[in-house]
C-alpha positions in Angstrom: 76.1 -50.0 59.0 73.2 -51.2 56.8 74.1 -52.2 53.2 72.8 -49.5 50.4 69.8 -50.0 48.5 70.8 -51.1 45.3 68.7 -50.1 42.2 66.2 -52.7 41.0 66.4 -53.5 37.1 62.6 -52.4 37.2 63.6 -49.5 38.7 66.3 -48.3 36.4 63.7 -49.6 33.7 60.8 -46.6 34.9 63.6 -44.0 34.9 65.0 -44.7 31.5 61.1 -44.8 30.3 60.7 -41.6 31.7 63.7 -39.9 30.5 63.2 -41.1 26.8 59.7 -39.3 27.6 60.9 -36.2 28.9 63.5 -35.8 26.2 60.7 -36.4 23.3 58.8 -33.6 24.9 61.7 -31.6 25.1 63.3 -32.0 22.2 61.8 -30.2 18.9 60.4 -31.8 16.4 61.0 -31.0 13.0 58.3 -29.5 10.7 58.0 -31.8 7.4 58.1 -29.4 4.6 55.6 -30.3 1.6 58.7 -31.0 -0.6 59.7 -33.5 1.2 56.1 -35.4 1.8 54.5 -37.8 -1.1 52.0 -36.6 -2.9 48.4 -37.7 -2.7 47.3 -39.8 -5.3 43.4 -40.0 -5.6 44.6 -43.8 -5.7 45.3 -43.7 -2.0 42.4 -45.6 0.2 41.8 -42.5 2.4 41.7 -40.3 -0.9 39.5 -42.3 -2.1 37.3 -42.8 0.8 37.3 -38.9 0.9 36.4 -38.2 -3.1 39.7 -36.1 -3.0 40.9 -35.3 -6.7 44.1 -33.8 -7.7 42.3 -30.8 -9.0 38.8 -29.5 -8.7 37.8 -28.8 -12.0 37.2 -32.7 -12.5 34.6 -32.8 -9.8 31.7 -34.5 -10.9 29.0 -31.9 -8.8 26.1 -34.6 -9.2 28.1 -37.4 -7.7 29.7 -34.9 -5.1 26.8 -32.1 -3.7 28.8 -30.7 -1.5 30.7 -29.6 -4.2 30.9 -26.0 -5.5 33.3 -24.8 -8.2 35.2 -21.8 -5.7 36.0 -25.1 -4.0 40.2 -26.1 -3.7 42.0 -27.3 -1.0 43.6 -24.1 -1.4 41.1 -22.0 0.3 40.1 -24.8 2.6 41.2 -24.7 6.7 42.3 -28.1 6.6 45.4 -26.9 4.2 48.9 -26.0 6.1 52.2 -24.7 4.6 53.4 -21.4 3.3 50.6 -19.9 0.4 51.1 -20.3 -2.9 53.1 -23.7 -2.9 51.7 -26.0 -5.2 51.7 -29.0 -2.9 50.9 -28.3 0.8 50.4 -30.5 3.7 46.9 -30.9 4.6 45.4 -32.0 8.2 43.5 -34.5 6.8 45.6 -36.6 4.8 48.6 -36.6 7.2 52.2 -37.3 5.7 50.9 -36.6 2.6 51.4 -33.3 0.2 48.0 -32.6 -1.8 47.7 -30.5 -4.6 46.5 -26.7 -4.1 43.7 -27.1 -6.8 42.9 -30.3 -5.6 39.4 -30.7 -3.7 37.9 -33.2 -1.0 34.5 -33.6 0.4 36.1 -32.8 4.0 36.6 -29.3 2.6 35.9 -26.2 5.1 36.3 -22.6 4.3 39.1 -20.6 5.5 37.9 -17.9 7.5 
């Protein structure tokens, strides 16, 4: 009789690899809720970057053309969470909570 294969430390290495992936597929992720993300701060880099302000009504329309005053990320596509919460999650600044009358120049209308 032939002595069994034992299993290489590489081996056993791949499989555990692969199970850690399979179970992160598997398993459900949770949904972050809005009250539990930090809220944008027009200080942020990316808000910045973006001319996001924490509400639209301080949007300088000659610096920002795109701009139009029915503008708020509250009736822009990019914004997530249930309607009517005061700070949502947004697409575009992920992990962060932005403010329902806030604005961005990444703002597209909800069909």
């Amino acid at each position: 009789m032939g002595e069994p294969n034992p299993v290489s430390r590489r081996d056993a290495l791949k499989q555990f690899v692969l199970l850690c992936g399979a179970a992160a597929v598997v398993a459900p992720i949770p949904e972050a809720r809005a009250a539990d993300l930090p809220h944008l701060t027009p200080d942020d880099p990316t808000a910045k970057a973006l001319g996001y302000h924490d509400d639209a009504k301080t949007v300088d329309a000659k610096q920002f053309a795109t701009y139009k005053a029915d503008q708020t990320c509250n009736t822009c596509l990019q914004m997530q969470g249930t309607a009517g919460e005061p700070w949502r999650p947004c697409t575009v600044f992920p992990g962060k909570a932005v403010n329902a009358n806030g604005w961005c120049q990444v703002w597209v209308k909800k069909a």
